[in-house]
VEXTI-720691 format. One record per residue (C-alpha): x, y, z; residue number from 0; chain. Coordinates in nm, 4 decimals. Example, Ala and Ser with C-alpha at 12.3 -4.5 7.8 and 13.67 -1.06 7.14 Angstrom:
2
         px         py         pz    nr   kette
     1.2300    -0.4500     0.7800     0       A
     1.3670    -0.1060     0.7140     1       A
END
This chain:
212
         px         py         pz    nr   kette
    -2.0676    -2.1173     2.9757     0       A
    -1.9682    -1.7951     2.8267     1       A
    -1.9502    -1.6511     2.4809     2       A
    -1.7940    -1.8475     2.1854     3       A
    -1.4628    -1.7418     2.1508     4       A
    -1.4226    -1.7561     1.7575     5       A
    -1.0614    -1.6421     1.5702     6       A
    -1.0787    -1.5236     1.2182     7       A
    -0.7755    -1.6134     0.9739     8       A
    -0.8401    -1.4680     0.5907     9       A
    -0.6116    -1.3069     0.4208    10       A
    -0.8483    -1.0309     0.3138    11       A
    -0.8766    -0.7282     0.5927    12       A
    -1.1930    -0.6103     0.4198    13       A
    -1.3802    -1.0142     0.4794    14       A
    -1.2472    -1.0926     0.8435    15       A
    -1.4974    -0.7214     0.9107    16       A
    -1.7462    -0.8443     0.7664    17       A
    -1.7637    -1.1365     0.9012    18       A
    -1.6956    -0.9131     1.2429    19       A
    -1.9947    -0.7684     1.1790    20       A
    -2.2240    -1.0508     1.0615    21       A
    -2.1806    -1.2713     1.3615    22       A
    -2.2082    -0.9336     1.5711    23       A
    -2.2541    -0.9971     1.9751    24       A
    -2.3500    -1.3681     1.9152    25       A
    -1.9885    -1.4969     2.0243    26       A
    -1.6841    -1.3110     2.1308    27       A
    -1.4322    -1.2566     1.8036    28       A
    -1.0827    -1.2357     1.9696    29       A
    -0.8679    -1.1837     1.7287    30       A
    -0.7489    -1.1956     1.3661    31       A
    -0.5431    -1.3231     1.1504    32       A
    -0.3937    -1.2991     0.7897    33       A
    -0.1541    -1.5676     0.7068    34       A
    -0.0222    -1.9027     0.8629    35       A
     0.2557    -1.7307     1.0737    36       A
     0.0308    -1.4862     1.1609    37       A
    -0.2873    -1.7899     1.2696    38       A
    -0.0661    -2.0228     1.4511    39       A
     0.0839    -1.7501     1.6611    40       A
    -0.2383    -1.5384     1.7704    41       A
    -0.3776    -1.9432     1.7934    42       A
    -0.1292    -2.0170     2.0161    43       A
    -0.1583    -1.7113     2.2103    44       A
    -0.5121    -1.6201     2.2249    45       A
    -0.6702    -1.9839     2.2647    46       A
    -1.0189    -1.9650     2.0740    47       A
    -1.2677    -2.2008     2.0789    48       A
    -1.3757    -2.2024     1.7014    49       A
    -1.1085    -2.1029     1.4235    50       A
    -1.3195    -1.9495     1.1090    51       A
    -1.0322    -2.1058     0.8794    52       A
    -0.9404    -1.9357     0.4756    53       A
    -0.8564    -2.2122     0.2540    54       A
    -0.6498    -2.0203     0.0422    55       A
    -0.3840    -1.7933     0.2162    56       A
     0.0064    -1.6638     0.1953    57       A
     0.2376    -1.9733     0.3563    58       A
     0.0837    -2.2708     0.2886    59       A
    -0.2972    -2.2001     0.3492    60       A
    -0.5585    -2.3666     0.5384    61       A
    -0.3827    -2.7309     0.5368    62       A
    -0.0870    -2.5754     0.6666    63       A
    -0.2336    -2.3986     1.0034    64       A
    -0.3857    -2.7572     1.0662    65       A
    -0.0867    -2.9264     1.0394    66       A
     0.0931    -2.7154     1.2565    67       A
    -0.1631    -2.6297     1.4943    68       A
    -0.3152    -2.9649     1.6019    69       A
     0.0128    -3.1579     1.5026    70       A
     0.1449    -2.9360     1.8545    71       A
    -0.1272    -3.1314     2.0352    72       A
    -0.3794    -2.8201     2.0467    73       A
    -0.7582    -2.9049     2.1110    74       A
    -0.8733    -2.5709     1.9184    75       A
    -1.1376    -2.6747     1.6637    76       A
    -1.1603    -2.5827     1.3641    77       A
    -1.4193    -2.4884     1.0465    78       A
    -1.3189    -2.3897     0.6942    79       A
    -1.4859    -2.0667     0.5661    80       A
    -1.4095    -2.0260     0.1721    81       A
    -1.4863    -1.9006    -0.1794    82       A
    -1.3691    -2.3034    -0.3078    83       A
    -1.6400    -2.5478    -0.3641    84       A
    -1.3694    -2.7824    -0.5001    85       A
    -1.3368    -3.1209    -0.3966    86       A
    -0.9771    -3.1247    -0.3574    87       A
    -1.0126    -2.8158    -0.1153    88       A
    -1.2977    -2.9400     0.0976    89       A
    -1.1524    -3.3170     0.1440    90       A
    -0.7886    -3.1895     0.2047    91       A
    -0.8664    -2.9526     0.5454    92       A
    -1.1223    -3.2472     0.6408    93       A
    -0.8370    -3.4563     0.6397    94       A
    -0.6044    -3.2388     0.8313    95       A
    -0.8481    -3.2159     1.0620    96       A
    -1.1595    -2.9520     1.0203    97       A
    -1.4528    -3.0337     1.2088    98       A
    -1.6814    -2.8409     0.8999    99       A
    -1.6371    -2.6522     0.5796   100       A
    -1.8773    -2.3750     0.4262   101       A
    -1.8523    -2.1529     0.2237   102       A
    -1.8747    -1.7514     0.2017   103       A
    -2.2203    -1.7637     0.0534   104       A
    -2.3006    -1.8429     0.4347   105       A
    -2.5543    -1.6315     0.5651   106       A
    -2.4777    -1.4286     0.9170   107       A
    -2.7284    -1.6432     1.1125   108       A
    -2.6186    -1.9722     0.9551   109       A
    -2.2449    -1.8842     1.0384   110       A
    -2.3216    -1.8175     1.3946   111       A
    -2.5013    -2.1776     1.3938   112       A
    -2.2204    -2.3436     1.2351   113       A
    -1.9626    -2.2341     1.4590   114       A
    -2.1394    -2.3172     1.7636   115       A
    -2.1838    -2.6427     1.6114   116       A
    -1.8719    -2.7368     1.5803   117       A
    -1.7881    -2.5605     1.9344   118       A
    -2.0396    -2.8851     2.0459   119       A
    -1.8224    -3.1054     1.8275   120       A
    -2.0020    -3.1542     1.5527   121       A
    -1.9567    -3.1762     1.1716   122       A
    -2.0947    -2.8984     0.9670   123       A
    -2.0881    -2.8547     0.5898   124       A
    -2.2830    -2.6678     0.3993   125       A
    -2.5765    -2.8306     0.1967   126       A
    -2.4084    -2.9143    -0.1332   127       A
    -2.0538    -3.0063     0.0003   128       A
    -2.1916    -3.2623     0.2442   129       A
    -2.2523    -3.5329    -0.0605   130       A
    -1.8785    -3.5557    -0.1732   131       A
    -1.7686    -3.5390     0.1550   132       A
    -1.9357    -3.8474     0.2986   133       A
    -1.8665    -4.0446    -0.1219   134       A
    -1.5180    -3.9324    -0.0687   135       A
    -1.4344    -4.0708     0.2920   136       A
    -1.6900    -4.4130     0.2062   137       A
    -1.5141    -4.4410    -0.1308   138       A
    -1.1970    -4.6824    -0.2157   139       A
    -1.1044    -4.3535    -0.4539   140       A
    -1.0921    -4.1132    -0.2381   141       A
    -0.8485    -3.8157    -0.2652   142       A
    -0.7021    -3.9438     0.0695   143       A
    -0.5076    -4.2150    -0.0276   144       A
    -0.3972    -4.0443    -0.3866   145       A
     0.0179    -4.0540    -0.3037   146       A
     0.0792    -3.8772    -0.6158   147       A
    -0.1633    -3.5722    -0.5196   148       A
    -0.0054    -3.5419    -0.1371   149       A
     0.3059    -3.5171    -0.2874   150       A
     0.1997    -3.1460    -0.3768   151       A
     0.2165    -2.8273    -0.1806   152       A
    -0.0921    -2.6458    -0.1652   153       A
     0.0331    -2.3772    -0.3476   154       A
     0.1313    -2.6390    -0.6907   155       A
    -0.1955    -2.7512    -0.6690   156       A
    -0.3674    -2.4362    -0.7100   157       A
    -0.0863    -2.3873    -1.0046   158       A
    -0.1990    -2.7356    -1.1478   159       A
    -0.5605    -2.6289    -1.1113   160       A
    -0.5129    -2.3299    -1.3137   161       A
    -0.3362    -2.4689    -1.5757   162       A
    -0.5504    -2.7607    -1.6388   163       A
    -0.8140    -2.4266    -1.7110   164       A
    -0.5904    -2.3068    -1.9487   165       A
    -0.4527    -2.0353    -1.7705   166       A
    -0.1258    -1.8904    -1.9363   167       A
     0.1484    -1.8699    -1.7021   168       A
     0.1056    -1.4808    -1.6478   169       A
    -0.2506    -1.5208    -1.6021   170       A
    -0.1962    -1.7797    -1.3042   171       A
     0.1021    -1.5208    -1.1988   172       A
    -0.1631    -1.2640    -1.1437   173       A
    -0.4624    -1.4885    -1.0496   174       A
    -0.2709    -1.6146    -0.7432   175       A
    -0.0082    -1.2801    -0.6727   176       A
     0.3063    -1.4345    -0.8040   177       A
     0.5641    -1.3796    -1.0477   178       A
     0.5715    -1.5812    -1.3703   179       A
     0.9061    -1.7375    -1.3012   180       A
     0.7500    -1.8653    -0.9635   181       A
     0.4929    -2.0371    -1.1582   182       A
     0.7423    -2.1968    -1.4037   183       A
     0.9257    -2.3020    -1.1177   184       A
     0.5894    -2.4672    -0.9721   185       A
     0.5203    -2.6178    -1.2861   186       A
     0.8545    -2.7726    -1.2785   187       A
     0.8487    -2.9116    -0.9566   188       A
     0.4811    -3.0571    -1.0398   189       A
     0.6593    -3.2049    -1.3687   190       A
     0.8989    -3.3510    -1.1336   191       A
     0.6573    -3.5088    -0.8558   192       A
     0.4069    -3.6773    -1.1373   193       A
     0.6523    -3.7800    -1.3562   194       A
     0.4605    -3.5792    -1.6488   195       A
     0.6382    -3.3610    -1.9481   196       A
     0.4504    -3.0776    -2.0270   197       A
     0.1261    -2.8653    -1.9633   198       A
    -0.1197    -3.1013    -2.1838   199       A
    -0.0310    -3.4234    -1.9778   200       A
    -0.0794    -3.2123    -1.6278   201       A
    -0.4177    -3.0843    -1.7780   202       A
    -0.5105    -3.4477    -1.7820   203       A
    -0.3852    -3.5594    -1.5298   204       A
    -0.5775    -3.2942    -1.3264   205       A
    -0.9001    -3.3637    -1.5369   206       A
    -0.8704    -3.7443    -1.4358   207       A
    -0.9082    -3.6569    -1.0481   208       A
    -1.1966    -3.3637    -1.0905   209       A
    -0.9594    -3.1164    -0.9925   210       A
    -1.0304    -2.8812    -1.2609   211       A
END
């Protein structure tokens, strides 16, 4: 068999080098990416083995490649790369399909293991994640069968998140790149979805499903 042939989607040029240069000659990097239009196209195109997968990106993040990509019947397998240690994170691309999740504390050498891991079809997480994973996929509670919590886009959960921390509305606007009237109009919809009328409830609401 030949080299790996890994793809890179983050939405940061400066991370998908040096993560480049970390894995180095070990597998064969094809090709980048730094959004969702931008992964499932160069996925669909270039045909990697291993896609080192942001959780967090512009268009719909991480959930959103998986659901496109292997809802079009693609075999490419995937593992999450990310700054998030959050439950919510790690269980939702698990669900959609990831075959691991670690995060960018990785070393080099540890990468290059967990990608051709999961190249051999295995499930890789790193050390601390792997608990919650297996409690939240054994448990009757599991974030998987929360209706109320699927009914959000990825990018009114990260809103939700941020305001059950007590951001103010221009400090999520700037946190996540956004204007503030995007984020009242996130809040809104959230309002709408849950049924809830106004930041305090939401904060609970989040606080009751550890997604804080």
């Amino acid at each position: 068999m030949g080299a790996i042939k890994v793809l890179i989607v983050d939405d940061h040029r400066l991370f998908r080098s040096g993560v480049r240069a970390e894995l180095g000659d070990a597998v064969e990097v094809i090709g980048e990416a730094e959004d969702v239009e931008s992964a499932v196209r160069t996925i669909a195109e270039l045909q990697p083995d291993v896609v080192l997968l942001d959780v967090h990106m512009p268009g719909g993040g991480g959930q959103e490649v998986l659901r496109r990509v292997l809802g079009s019947g693609s075999q490419v397998r995937f593992l999450a790369l990310s700054v998030s240690d959050a439950a919510e994170d790690v269980i939702g691309v698990i669900r959609g399909g990831a075959r691991g999740y670690v995060t960018k504390t990785i070393s080099g050498r540890e990468l290059t293991d967990a990608i051709r891991r999961v190249a051999d079809g295995d499930a890789v997480f790193s050390p601390r994640l792997a608990g919650f994973v297996l409690d939240a996929f054994a448990s009757s509670e599991a974030p998987a069968i929360d209706p109320e919590l699927d009914s959000l886009t990825q990018r009114e959960r990260e809103v939700l998140r941020l305001i059950a921390r007590g951001y103010a509305y221009k400090e999520i606007a700037k946190e996540l790149f956004i204007s503030v009237k995007t984020v009242e109009t996130h809040v809104s919809s959230v309002l709408r979805k849950l049924q809830l009328s106004n930041r305090h409830e939401l904060s609970r609401w989040a606080t009751a499903r550890r997604l804080v």
